[in-house]
C-alpha positions as CSV (number, residue, x, y, z in Angstrom):
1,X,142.8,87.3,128.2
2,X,143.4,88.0,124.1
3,X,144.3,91.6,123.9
4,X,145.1,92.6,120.3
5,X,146.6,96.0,119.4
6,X,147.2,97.1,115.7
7,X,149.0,101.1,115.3
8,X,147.6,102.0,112.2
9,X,148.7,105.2,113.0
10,X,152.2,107.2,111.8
11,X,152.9,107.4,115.7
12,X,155.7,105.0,117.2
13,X,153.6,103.7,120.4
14,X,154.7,101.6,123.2
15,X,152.2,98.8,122.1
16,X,153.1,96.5,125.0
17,X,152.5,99.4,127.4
18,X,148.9,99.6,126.3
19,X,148.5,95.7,126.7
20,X,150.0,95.8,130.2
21,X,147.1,98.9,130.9
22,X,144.5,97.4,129.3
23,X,145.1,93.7,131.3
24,X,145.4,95.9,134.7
25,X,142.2,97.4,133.9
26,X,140.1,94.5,132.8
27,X,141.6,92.5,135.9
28,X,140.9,95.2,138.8
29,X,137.7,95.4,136.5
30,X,137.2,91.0,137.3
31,X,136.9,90.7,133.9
32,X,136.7,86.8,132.8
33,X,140.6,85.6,131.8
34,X,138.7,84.3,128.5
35,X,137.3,88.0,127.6
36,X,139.0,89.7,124.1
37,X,139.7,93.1,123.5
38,X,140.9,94.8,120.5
39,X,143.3,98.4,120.4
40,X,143.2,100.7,117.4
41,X,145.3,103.4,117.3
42,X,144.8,105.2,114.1
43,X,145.7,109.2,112.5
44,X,143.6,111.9,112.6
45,X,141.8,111.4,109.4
46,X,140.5,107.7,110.2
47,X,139.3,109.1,113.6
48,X,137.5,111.6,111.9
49,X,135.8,109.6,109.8
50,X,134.7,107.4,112.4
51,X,133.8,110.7,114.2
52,X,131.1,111.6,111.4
53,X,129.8,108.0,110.7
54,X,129.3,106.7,114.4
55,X,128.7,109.9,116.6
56,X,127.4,112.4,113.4
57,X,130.0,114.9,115.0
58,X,133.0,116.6,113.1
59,X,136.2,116.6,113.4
60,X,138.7,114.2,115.0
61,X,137.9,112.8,118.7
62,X,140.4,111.1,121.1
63,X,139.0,107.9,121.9
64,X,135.7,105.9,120.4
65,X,134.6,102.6,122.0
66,X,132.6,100.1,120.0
67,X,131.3,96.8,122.3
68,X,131.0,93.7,120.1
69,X,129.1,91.3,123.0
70,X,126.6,92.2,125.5
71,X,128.4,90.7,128.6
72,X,128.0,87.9,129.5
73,X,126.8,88.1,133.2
74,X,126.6,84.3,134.2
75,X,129.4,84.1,135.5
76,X,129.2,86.8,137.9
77,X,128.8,86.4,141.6
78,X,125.2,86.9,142.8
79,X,121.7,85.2,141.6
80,X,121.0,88.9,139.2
81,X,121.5,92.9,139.4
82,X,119.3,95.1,139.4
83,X,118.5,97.0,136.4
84,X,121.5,99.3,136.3
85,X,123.3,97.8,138.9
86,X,127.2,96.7,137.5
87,X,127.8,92.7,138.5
88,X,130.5,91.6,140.5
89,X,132.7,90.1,138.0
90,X,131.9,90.7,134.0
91,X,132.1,86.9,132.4
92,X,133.9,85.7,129.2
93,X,133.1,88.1,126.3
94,X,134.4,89.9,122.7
95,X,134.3,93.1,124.4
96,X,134.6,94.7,121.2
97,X,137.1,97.4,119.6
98,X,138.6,100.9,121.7
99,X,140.0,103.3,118.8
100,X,142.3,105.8,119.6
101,X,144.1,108.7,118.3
102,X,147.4,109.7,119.3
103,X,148.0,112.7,117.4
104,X,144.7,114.0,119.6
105,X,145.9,112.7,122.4
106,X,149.2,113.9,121.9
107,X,148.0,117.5,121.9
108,X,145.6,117.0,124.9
109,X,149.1,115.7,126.6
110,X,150.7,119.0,126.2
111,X,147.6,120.7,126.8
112,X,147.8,118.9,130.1
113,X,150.9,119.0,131.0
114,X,151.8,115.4,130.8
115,X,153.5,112.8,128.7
116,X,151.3,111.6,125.3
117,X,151.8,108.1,126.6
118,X,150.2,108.9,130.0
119,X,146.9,110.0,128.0
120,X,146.6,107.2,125.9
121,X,146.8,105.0,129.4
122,X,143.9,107.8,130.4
123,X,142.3,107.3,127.0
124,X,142.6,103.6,127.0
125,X,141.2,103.3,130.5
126,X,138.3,105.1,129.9
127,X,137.5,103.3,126.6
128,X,137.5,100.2,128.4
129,X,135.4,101.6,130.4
130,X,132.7,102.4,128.2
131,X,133.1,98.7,126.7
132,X,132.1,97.6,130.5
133,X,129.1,99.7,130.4
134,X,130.1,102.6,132.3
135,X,128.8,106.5,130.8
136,X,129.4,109.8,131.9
137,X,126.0,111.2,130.1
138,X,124.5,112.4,133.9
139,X,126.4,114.0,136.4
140,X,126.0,110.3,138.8
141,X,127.5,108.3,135.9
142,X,130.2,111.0,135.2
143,X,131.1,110.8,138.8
144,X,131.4,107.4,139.0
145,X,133.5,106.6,135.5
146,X,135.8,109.5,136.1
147,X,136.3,108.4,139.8
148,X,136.9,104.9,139.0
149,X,139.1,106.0,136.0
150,X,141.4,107.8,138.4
151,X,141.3,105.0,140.7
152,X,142.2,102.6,137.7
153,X,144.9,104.8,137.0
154,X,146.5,105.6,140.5
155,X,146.9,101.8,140.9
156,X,148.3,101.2,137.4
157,X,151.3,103.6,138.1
158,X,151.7,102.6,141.4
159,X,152.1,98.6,139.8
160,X,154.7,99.9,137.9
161,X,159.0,99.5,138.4
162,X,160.2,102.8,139.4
């Protein structure tokens, strides 16, 4: 699995950290060894342009996802899903590009009560996320992401080396 991140941002981040989340995620996720994922971290101004261009919404935002490949499903288990319905395993695939911004998510961090690295794991996760398909738009979907997000998380720290 080719996970690529660049810091373009003027925040020191633990870069093999987010590589380490974003392989637990994909691979509790079944994603195919041969997908490719790209991490962006980049300052408030970039993110703000993005913001405007890709969302038409001002101001700065935490985390943007942008998929590259629609996913390709043949390799997962089952004859076909349901519209809707997430496959077993995701196949090979450019997933595409997860942006975040640390100096949002460093304030979000203090705003809640935890360490800025621990949101960009949150932040990553649920960019990821998105890249798989997953929305929170209707309450259903918003249950579902945020539930497995927490999940995804809870079994990340509990991976990890005391």
């Amino acid at each position: 699995m080719s996970i690529e991140v660049a810091n373009e941002s003027s925040r020191t981040v633990d870069e093999q950290a987010l590589v380490q989340v974003a392989r637990h995620v994909l691979d509790a996720m079944r994603v195919s060894p041969l997908a490719e994922l790209s991490v962006l971290l980049v300052d408030t101004e970039h993110m703000t342009e993005l913001h405007v261009k890709w969302m038409d919404l001002p101001g700065a935002t935490d985390v943007m996802a942008f998929p590259m490949d629609q996913l390709d499903l043949r390799g997962s288990r089952g004859a076909g899903h349901a519209h809707g319905e997430r496959p077993d395993e995701f196949g090979p695939a450019l997933l595409g590009d997860v942006v975040l911004c640390p100096p949002v998510a460093e304030q979000q961090a203090a705003d809640a009560g935890h360490s800025t690295e621990e949101e960009l794991h949150l932040l990553l996760t649920h960019g990821v996320l998105h890249l798989l398909g997953f929305d929170h738009e209707e309450p259903a979907e918003h249950a579902e992401m945020f539930g497995l997000q927490g999940q995804l998380l809870a079994s990340w720290k509990a991976s990890r080396p005391a």
